[in-house]
N, C-alpha and C positions, 0 to 999 in steps of 0.2 A: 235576671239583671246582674250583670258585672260591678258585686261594690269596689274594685279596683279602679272602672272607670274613671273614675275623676282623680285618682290619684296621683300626687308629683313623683318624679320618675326621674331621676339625674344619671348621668354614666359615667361610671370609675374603671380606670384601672389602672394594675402595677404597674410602675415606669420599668420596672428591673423583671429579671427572670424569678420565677420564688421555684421551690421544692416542691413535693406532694403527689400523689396516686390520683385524687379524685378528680374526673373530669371537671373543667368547669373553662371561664373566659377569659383568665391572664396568661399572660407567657410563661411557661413553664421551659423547666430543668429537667424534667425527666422523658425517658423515651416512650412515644406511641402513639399513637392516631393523631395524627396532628402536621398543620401546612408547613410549619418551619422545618427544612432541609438540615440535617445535623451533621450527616457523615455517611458512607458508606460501609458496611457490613457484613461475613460473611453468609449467607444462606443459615449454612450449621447454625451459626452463631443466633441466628434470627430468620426460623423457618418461618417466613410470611411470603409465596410466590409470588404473590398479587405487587407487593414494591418490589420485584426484580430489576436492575437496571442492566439490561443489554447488553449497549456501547460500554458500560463501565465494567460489566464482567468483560467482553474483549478486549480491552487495553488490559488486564490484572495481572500481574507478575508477583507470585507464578499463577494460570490460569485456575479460574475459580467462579463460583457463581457470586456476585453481588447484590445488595437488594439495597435501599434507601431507608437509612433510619430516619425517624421525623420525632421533632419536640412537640410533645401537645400541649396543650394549654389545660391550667388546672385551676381549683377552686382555692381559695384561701380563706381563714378566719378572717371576720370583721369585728372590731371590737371600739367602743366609742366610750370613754373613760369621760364623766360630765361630774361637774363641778354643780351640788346642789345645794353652796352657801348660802347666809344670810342676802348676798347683793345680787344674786341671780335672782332673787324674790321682787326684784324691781325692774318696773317697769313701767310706761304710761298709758298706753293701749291694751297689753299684752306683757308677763313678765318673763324674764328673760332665760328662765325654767320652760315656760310653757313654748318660746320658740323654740328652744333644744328640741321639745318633745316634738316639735312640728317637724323636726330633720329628721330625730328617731325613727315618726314612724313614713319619714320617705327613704330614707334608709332598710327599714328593712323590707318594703317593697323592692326597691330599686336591689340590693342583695340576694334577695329570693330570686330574681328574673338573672338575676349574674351566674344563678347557682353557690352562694356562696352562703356561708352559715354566720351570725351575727350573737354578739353578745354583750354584757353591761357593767359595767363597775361607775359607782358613786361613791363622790365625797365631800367633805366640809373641813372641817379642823378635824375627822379622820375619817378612815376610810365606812362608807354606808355599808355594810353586810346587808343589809337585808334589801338593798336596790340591783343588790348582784346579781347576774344570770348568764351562765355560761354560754358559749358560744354554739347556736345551732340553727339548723334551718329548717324554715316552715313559710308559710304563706301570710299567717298573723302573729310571726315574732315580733315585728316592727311594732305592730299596735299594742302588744301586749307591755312591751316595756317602755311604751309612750305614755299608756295610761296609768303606772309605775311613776312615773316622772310628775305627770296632771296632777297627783293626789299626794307626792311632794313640795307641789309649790302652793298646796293649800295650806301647809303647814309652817307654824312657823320654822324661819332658819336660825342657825348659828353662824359663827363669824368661821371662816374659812382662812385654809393656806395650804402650804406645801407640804406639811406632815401628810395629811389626807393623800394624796396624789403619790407620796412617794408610795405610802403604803400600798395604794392601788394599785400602781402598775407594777409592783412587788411581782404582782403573778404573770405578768406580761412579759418579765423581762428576757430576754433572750428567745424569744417567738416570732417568727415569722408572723407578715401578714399584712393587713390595713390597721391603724389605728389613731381614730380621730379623741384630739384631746381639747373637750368641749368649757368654753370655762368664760369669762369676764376678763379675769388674770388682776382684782382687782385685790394684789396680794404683795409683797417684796419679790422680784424676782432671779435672787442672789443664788438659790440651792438649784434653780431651773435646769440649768446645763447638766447636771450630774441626774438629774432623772432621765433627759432625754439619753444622757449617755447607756440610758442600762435597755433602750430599747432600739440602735444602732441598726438589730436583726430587722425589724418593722421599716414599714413606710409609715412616718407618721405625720398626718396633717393636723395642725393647732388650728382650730377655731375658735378667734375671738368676736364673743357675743356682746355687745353695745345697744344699746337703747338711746335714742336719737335726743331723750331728755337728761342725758347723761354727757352726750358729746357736744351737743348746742345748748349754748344759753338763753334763756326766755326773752323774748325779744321784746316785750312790753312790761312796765311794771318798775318799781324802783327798789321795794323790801322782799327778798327768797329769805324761807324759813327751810332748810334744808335736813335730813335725819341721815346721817350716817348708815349706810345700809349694812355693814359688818357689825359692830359697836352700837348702833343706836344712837348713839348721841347727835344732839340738837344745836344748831345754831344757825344766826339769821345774816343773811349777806345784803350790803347793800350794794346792789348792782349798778354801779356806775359803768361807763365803758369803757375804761379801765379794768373794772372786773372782768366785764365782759371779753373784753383782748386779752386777760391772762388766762379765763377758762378755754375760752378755741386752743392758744398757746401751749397748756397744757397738755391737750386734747392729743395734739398733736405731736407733742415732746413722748410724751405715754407710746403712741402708735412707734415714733420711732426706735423707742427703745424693744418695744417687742417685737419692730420688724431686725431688729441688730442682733438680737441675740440669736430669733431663730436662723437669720442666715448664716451666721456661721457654722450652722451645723448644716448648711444644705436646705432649709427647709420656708416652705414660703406659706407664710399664715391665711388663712380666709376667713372674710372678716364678715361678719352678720349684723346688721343695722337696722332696729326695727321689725323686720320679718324675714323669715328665711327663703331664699327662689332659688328651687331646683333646678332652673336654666344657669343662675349662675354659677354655683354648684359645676356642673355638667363643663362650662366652660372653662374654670376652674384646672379640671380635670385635661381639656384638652393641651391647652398652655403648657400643660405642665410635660405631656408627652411631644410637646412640640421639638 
């Protein structure tokens, strides 16, 4: 029996050329087996007879043999940098930890079928060492550091921010690659830019994870007892509709502000609600090479 069968499966890839030797499925920079047409070459230069081109050694001044260089396509790191605050610890079906791990571990199925190697960095108000795991590939990296994540959000959290994060991607910074930065973002987001700035060399996609009890307000009932998910602290609202039109308003002021930051740098967020779907995911992706 195939336990991959049932598994969600999404399709990525670089919008840009990257660097690297190892074969694998994004567009690459360097020369060798591979459909993209690059240049013409001498023979000397690049004994492969088998890409000789003909007609283009005949035209050649001064005459010479030519062959066809071609870009091949190569593997890159994946790396998904998740936020395992106190407020990822909520959720109402499902906490919003344990959807991360649901991406983790299609992630690193969908990576291992890419050929590409995966790895992990965790934070809170600092960086998690010990949810760390460098980047590599195997068949159950995905699962291994999904179930890393499960035994995470058993545990209580701490309140979280951007020290964590900068620390993190400290080791990212100037790397090629994929790298998804998994988070709430339910944090100030004044330092943001100056972290993205130190990861320029990456494609990097933000995913923000929302819980549908988070973004909509209870539709029946007139007293919420609410707890601060960072802080802890307690307080009771009473929901008039008034409240109710300032929490959607909110909701919505919030989205806008982290759809504004990341577009100035290029970058278009995806957004998780409830549960993560590898189809949208996958579409995600196309759009973006569109």
């Amino acid at each position: 029996m195939n336990t991959f069968s049932a598994m969600p499966e999404f399709h990525y890839r670089l919008p840009m050329r990257a660097g690297g030797s190892r074969p694998g499925s994004h567009p690459g920079s360097s020369f060798g087996a591979g459909q993209a047409f690059a240049m013409h070459a001498r023979l000397f230069d690049h004994p492969d007879p088998r890409r000789m081109d003909l007609r283009a050694s005949m035209r050649a001044i001064p005459a010479e043999w030519l062959v066809r260089v071609h870009l091949q396509r190569v593997a890159v790191p994946v790396y998904v940098v998740i936020d395992v605050s106190a407020s990822m610890h909520f959720g109402l079906l499902k906490t919003k930890l344990d959807v991360a791990a649901d991406f983790v571990e299609a992630l690193g199925y969908s990576a291992f079928r890419a050929g590409d190697q995966v790895g992990m960095l965790a934070f809170d108000a600092t960086e998690r060492e010990e949810l760390y795991s460098p980047a590599r590939y195997g068949q159950g990296v995905g699962d291994v550091l999904a179930s890393l994540l499960r035994e995470a959000a058993r545990m209580p959290g701490v309140a979280g921010g951007i020290d964590g994060l900068e620390k993190s991607v400290a080791k990212l910074a100037g790397r090629q690659g994929i790298i998804f930065i998994v988070s709430d973002f339910h944090w100030p987001l004044t330092r943001l830019p100056k972290v993205l700035d130190t990861l320029t060399h990456a494609y990097v996609i933000p995913m923000i994870v929302w819980d549908r009890a988070e973004t909509e307000p209870p539709g029946h009932g007139s007293l919420l007892s609410v707890d601060d998910a960072e802080t802890g602290d307690r307080r009771t609202l009473w929901l008039r509709e008034k409240t109710r039109q300032d929490w959607r308003t909110g909701v919505l002021r919030r989205r806008a502000e982290i759809n504004s930051l990341f577009d100035k740098r290029g970058l278009q967020p995806f957004y998780i609600e409830g549960a993560f779907s590898a189809e949208a995911l996958s579409r995600y992706f196309l759009e973006a090479a569109a």
